[in-house]
C-alpha positions in Angstrom: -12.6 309.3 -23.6 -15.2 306.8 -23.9 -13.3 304.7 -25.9 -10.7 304.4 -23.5 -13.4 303.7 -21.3 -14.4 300.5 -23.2 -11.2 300.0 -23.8 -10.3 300.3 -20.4 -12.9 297.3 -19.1 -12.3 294.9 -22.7 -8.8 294.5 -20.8 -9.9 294.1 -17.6 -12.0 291.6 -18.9 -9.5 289.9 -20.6 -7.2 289.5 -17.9 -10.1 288.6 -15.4 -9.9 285.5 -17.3 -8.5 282.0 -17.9 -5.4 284.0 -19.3 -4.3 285.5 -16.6 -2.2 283.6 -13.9 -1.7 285.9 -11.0 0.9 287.7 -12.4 0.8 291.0 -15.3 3.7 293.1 -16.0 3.4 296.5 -14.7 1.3 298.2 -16.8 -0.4 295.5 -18.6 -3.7 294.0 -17.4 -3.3 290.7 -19.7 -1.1 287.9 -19.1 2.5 288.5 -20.9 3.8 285.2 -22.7 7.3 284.5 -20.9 10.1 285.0 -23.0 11.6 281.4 -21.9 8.7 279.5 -22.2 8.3 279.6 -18.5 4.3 279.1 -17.3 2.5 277.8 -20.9 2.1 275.2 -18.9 0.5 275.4 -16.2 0.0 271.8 -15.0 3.7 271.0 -16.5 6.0 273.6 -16.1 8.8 272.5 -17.2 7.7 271.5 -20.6 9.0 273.5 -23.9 11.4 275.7 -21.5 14.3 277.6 -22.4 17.1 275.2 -21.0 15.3 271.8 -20.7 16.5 268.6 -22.2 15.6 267.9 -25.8 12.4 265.2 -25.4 12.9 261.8 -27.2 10.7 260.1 -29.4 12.9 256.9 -30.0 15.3 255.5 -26.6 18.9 257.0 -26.9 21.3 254.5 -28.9 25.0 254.9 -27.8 27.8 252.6 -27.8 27.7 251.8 -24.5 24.3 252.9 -23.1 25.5 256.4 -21.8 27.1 258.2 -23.9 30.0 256.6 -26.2 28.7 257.8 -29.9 27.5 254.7 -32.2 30.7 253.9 -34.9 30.2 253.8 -38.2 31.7 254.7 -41.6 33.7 258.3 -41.0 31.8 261.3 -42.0 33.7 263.1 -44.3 34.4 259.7 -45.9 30.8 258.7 -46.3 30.0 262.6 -47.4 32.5 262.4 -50.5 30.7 259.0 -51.6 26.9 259.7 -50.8 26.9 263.7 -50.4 28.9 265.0 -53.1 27.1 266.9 -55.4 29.3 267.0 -58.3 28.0 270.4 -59.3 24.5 269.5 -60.3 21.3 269.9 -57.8 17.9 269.9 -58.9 16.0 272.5 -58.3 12.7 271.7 -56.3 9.5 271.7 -58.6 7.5 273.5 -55.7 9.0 275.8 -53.4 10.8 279.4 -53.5 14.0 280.0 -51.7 11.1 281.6 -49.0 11.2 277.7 -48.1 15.0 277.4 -46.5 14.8 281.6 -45.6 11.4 280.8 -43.6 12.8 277.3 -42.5 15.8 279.2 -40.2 13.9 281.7 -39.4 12.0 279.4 -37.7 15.0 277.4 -36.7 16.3 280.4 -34.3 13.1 280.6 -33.0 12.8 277.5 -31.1 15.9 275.3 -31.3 19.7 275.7 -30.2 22.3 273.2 -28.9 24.2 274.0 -26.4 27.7 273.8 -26.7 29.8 271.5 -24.6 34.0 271.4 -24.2 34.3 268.1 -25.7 36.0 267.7 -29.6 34.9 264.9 -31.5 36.5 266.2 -34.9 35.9 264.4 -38.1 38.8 263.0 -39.9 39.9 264.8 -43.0 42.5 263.1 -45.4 43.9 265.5 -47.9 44.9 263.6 -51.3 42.4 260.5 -50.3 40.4 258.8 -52.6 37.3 261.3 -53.8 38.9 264.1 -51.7 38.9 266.7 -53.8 39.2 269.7 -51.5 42.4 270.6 -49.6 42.2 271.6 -45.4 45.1 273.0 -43.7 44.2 270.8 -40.6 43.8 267.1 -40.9 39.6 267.3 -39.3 36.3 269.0 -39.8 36.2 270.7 -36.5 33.3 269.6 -34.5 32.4 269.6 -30.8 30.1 267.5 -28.8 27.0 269.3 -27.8 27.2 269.9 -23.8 25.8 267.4 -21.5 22.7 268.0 -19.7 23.2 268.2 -16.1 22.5 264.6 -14.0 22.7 262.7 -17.3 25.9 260.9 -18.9 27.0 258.9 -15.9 24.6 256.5 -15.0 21.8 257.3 -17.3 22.1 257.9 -21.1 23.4 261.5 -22.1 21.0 263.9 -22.8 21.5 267.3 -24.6 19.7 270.8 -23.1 17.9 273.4 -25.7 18.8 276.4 -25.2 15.5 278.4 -26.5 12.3 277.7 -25.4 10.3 275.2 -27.6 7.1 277.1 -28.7 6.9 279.5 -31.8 7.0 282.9 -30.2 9.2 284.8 -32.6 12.3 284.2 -30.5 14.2 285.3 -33.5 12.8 288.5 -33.2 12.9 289.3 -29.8 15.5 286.5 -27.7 15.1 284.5 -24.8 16.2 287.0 -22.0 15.4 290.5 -20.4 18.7 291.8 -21.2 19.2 291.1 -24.4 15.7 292.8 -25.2 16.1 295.7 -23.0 19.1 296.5 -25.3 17.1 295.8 -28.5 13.7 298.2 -27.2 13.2 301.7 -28.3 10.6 302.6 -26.0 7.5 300.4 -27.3 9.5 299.5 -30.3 12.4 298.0 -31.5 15.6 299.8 -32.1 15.9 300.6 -36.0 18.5 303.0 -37.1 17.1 304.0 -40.4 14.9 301.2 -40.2 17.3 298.1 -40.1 18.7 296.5 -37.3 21.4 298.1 -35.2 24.6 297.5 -35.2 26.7 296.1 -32.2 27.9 299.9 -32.0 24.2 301.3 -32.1 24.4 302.3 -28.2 27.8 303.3 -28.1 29.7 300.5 -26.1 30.2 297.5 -28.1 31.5 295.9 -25.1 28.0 296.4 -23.6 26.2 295.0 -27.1 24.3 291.6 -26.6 26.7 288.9 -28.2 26.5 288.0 -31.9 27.8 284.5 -33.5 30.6 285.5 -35.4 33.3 283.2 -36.9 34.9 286.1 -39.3 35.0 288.9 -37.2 32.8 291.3 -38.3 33.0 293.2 -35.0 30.7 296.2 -34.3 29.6 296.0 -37.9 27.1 292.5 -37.1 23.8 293.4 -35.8 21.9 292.6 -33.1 18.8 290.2 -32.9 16.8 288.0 -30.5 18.9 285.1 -31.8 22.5 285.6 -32.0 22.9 283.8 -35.2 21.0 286.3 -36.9 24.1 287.4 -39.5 24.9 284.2 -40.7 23.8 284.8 -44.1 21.9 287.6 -45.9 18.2 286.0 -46.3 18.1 285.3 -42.8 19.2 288.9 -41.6 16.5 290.2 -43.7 13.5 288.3 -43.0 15.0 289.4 -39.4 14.6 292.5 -40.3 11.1 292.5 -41.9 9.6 291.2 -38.9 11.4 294.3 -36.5 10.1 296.3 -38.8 6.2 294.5 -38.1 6.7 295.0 -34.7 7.1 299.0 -35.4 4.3 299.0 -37.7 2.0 297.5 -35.8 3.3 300.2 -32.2 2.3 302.7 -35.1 -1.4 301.7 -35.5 -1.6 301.4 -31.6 -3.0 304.5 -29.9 -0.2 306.5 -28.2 -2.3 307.0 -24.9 -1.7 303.4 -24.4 1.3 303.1 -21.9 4.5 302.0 -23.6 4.4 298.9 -21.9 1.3 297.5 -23.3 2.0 298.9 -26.7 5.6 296.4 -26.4 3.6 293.6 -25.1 0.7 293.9 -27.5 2.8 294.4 -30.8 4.9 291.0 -29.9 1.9 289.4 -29.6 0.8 290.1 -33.1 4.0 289.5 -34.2 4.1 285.7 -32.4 1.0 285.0 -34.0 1.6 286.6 -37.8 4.7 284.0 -37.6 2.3 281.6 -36.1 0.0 282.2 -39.4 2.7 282.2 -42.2 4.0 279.1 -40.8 0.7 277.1 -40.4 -1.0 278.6 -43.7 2.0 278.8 -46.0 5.1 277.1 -45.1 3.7 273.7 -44.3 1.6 272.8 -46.6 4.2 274.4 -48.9 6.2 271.8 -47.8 3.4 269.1 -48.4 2.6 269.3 -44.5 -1.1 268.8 -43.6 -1.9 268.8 -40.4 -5.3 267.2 -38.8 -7.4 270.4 -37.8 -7.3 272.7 -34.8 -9.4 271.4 -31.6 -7.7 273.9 -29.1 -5.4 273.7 -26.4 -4.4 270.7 -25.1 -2.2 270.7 -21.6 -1.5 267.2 -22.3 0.6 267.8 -25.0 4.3 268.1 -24.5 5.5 271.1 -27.2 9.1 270.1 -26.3 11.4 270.5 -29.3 12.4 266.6 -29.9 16.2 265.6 -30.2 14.5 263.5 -33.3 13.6 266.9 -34.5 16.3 269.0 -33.9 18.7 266.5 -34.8 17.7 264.9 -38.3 14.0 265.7 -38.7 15.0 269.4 -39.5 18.3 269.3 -40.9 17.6 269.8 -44.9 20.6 271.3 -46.0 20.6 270.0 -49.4 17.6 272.4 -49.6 20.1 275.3 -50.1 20.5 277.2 -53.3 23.7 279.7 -52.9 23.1 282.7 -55.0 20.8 285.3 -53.9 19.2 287.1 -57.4 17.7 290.1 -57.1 15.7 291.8 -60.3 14.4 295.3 -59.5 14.4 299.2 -60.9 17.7 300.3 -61.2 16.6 303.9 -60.1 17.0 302.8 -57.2 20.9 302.7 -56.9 23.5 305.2 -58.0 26.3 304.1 -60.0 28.7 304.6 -57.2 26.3 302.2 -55.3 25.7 299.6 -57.8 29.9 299.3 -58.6 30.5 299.4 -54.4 28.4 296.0 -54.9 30.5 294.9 -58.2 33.6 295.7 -55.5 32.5 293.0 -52.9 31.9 290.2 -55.6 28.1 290.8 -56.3 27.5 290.1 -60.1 25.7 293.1 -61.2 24.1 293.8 -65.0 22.2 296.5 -66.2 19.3 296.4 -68.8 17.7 299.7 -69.7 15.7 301.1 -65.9 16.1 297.3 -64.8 19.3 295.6 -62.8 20.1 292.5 -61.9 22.0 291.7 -58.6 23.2 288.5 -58.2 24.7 287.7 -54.2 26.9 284.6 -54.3 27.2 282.7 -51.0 30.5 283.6 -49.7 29.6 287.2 -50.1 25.8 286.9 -48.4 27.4 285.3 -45.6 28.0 287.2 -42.2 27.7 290.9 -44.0 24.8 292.1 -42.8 25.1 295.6 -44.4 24.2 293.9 -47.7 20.4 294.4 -46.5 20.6 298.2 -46.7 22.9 298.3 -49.7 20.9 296.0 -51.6 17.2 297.2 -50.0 14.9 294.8 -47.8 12.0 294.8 -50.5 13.7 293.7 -53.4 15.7 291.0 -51.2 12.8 289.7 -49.9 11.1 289.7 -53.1 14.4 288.1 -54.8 13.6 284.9 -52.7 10.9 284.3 -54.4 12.4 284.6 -58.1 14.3 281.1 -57.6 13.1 277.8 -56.6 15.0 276.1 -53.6 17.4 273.0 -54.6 15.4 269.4 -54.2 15.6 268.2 -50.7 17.6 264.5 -51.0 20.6 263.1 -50.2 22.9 266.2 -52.9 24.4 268.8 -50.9 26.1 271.9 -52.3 29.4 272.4 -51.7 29.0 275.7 -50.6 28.3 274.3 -47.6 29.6 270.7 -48.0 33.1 271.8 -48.4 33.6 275.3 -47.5 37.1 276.5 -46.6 36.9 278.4 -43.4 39.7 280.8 -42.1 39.1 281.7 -38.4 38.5 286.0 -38.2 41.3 288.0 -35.8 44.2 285.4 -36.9 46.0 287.0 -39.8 48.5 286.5 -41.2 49.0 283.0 -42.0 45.7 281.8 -40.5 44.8 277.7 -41.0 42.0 276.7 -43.6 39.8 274.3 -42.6 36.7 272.6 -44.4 33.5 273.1 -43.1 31.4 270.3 -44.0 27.6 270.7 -42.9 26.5 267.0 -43.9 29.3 265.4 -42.3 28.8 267.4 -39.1 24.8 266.4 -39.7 25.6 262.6 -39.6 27.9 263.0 -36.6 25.3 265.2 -34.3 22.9 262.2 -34.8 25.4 260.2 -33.2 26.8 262.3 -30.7 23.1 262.7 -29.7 22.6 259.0 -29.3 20.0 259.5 -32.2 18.7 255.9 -32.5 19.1 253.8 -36.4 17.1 254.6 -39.5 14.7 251.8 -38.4 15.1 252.2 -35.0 13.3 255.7 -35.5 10.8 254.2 -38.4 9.2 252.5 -36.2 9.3 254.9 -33.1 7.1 256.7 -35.8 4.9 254.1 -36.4 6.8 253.3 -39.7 7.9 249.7 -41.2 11.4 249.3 -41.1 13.2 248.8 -44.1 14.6 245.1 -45.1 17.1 246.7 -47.2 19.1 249.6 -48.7 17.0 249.5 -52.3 14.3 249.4 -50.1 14.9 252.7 -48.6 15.9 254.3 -51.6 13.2 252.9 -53.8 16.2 252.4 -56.7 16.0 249.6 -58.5 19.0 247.9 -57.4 21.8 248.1 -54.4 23.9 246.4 -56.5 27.3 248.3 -58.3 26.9 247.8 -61.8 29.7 246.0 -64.3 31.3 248.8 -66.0 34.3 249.4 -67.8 34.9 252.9 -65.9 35.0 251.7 -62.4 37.4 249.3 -60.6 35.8 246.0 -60.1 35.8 245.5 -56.0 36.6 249.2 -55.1 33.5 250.5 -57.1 33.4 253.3 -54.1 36.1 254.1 -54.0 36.4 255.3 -57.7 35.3 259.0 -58.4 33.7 257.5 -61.6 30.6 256.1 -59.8 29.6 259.5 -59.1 29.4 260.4 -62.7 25.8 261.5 -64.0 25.6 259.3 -66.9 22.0 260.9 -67.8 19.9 263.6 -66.1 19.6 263.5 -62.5 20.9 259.8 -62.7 24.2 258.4 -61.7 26.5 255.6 -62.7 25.9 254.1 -59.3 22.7 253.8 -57.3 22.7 255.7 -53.7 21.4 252.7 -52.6 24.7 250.7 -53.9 27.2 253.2 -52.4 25.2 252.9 -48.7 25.0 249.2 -49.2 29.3 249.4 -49.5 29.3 252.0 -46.6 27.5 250.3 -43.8 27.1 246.6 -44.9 24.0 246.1 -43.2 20.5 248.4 -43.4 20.2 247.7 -39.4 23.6 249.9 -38.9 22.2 252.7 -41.1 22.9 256.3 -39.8 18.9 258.1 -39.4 19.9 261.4 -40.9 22.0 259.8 -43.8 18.5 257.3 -44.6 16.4 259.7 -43.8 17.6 262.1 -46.8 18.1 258.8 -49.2 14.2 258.0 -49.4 11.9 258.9 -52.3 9.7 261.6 -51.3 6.4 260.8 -50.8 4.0 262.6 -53.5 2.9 265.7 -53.2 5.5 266.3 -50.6 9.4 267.8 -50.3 10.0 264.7 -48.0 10.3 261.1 -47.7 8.3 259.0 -45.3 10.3 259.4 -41.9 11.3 262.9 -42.3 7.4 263.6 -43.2 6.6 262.0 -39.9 8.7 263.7 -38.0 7.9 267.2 -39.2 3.7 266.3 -39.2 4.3 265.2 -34.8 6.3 268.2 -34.0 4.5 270.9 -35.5 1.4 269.5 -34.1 2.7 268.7 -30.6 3.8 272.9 -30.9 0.6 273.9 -32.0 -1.7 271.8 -29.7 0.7 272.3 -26.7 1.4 275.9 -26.7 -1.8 277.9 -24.3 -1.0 280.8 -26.3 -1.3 279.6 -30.3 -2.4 282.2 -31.8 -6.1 280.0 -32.1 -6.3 279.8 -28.2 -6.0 283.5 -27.6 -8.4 286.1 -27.2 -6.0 289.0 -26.6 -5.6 288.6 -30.1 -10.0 289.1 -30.8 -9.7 291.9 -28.5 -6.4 293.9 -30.6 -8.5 293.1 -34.0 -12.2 294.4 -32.4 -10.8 297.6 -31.2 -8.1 298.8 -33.1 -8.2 297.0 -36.2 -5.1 295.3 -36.4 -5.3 291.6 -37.5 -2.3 289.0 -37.3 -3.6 287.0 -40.6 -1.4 288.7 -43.1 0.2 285.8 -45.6 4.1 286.8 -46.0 3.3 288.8 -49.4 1.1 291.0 -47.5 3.9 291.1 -45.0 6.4 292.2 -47.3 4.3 294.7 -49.1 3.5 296.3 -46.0 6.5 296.6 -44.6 8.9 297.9 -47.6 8.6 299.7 -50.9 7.4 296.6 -53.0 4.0 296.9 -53.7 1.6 294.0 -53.1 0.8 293.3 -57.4 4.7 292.9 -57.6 5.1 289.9 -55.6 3.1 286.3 -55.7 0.1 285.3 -54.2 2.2 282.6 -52.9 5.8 283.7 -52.5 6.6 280.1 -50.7 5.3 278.5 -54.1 7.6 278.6 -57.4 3.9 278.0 -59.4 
């Protein structure tokens, strides 16, 4: 009784203080972070809210000041000729597949486009030069993000963010009431058999919050605080670990606690382990290095940037398709293991150990694979493989994926899905400014020329007998590899034919083309952009995890700390133990 005495008055105390702003949930004498952002600010509230307008760093560059998209060489046509991976990505010499599965775990926690009514599609020639994939339709299909109410007219177009901007594990637990209400089990989060539920968890699917789901996987996908959280089978598990945190840490949490403040007290160990990995582990994984922590600053704007959103986080070349998974083979029957031969997993057995190898097209959208194949050794899988390089290489996988629509058959349409093309033309349907329009919004030099942003030795095509003199790219030759990692024409060459003139160059597309400074997985502008807005989310959130002494208060008198690295995470949450996995799992050393 005494300690819920002391208990009792820490609270009290805690909400007596700067934290509290008039206003605690029932139950809960501390301020609750909003799930929409709504209130971090106090002197600025509208900043970093679920809804607002994308900030800018650089003015908005369209074609006619308002909202026309910049031209420029097509995007499927520049994607074949700069893009094109022709089967060979280098892995990166420093980070784990942790990297891209942390990376859109993140992602979903603070950024999404709204989607507008407008189609911009992206050309798509079948039997063209350098085509070498075939689309049933003659376009990538792509729509124009929706336009942000009073802009477009008179002013330029601006595009609205649909979460809110600060790192809060939005992933994990969404944006709105509703959504959550149908996610809680009381204090914790609904787990059948400790992995997300399904659509059908509750009965009604029609009552289910939605899920994003091009191939119709129905009552099957699962239900997180972001609705993407299927999309492919790292992401639904690292969705999964951190439910599974939040049910852990309502465990450790004294049941004569009302249910309430058990919720509210779990989440915010949860926002701040995410807070911890991402700060300790992922960024300077990433060769990131912030200046230090002073505090909270209410001056600082933590709105996600359309810079950001737009180019700065788009590193899709990062992604390495297969999944592989090494682990005891005790821990599947037969019948299991050849269920997973069934579905196109590649499956070999050596002695008590098995290897499980998940190729993209079957780790996408089929969440199930996270029970079949366990959380732990998934989890522990990302780690085994280094992520591919981040440049200007994308995998096919995702460069030129054919896509038939779910609920269609028979005789459904395939079309190509082509994530780098759709990355160069979301820059300009968000009026992203040029490459050296947005160096120097950084505080970068521009760049005289296209060698110069490539740091190649020339931008010239070279004379050689196996490419046509005066249609160099146009000729599937000059993207032979002619030596390791090295082709028969320069990236800078092929962008020099593309746009004619460095001042016309797309950001994204010269953004990915630059060396990477040392040390780093980035080149100088995409370095810069990363190093402003995770500071600006850091310094401008009231309740990082450094400002908030909730956080003292949980660790003083019930022993539960948010530092845990994503190892510890891991270990504690599944069947791994902690001597199985890296001290590092974002590091491939």
């Amino acid at each position: 009784m005494g300690h819920r005495r002391t208990l009792a008055v820490a609270l009290v105390v805690v909400a007596g203080s700067s934290l509290l702003t008039g206003t605690a949930e029932a139950g809960v004498p501390f301020e609750v972070q909003s799930l929409d952002g709504t209130g971090n600010n106090r002197s600025h509230p509208g900043w970093g809210v679920a809804g607002a307008n994308y900030s800018r760093v650089a003015p908005a560059h369209y074609a006619d000041g308002i909202g026309v998209p910049v031209g420029g060489p097509s995007a499927r046509y520049l994607s074949n000729r700069v893009f094109a991976d022709g089967g060979v990505t280098t892995p990166s010499a420093r980070v784990t597949q942790w990297g891209t599965a942390w990376g859109q775990f993140l992602d979903h926690s603070f950024g999404l486009r709204a989607s507008g009514n407008e189609q911009g599609n992206i050309p798509f020639v079948n039997g063209a030069a350098m085509e070498d994939f075939h689309s049933d339709i003659p376009f990538v299909p792509f729509g124009r993000s929706a336009v942000a109410p009073g802009t477009g007219v008179t002013t330029p177009r601006e595009q609205p963010n649909e979460l809110n901007s600060y790192l809060d594990a939005e992933a994990v637990y969404g944006t709105g009431p509703d959504r959550l209400a149908w996610m809680r089990d009381g204090a914790k989060l609904l787990m059948p058999d400790n992995l997300l539920p399904r659509r059908d968890a509750r009965g009604d699917v029609n009552t289910a919050p939605g899920a994003d789901d091009p191939v119709g996987m129905g009552a099957r996908a699962v239900v997180t605080g972001d609705d993407r959280g299927n999309e492919n089978v790292s992401l639904t598990a690292v969705q999964t670990l951190f439910a599974r945190e939040h049910n852990r840490i309502v465990s450790l949490l004294p049941s004569w606690l009302p249910e309430e403040q058990r919720f509210q007290l779990a989440r915010r160990v949860v926002i701040a382990t995410q807070q911890h990995i991402t700060y300790t582990e992922f960024l300077p994984a990433m060769g990131v290095r912030l200046a230090p922590y002073r505090g909270y600053d209410p001056s600082v704007d933590a709105t996600l940037s359309n810079e950001f959103a737009t180019v700065g986080y788009r590193a899709h070349s990062m992604l390495r398709g297969n999944v592989l998974v090494k682990t005891s083979a005790s821990r599947y029957s037969p019948a299991e293991l050849d269920a997973l031969r069934a579905k196109g997993a590649t499956v070999v057995t050596s002695g008590n150990r098995v290897e499980i190898t998940i190729p993209p097209a079957l780790g996408a959208f089929r969440p199930e694979l996270v029970g079949e194949v366990r959380l732990g050794p998934l989890l522990q899988g990302l780690s085994l493989q280094a992520q591919s390089r981040n440049d200007e290489r994308i995998d096919d996988v995702v460069r030129s994926l054919a896509l038939t629509p779910g609920g269609c058959a028979p005789n459904c349409p395939t079309a190509i899905f082509d994530i780098a093309a759709i990355d160069v033309e979301r820059g300009r349907d968000h009026g992203i400014a040029s490459y050296n329009e947005l160096r120097k919004a950084y505080g970068l030099a521009p760049k005289a020329s296209f060698q110069a942003v490539t740091g190649e030795a020339t931008e010239a095509f070279p004379v050689d007998p196996e490419l046509t003199p005066g249609a160099e790219i146009d000729d599937p030759d000059s993207l032979d590899f002619v030596a390791p990692d090295v082709r028969r024409t320069s990236v800078a060459a092929r962008l020099k034919a593309l746009y004619g003139d460095v001042s016309t160059l797309d950001a994204f597309v010269g953004m990915v083309s630059e060396p990477h400074v040392p040390g780093t997985e980035f080149g100088e502008l995409q370095l810069a952009i990363w190093t402003k807005q995770f500071t600006a989310m850091r310094d401008g959130d009231r309740f990082f995890s450094g400002n908030d002494p909730v956080l003292a208060m949980v660790k003083q008198r019930f022993g539960i700390d948010y530092r845990h690295d994503l190892g510890d995470l891991i270990a504690l949450n599944t069947d791994v133990p902690r001597r199985d996995l890296a001290r590092d799992v974002f590091r491939t050393s």
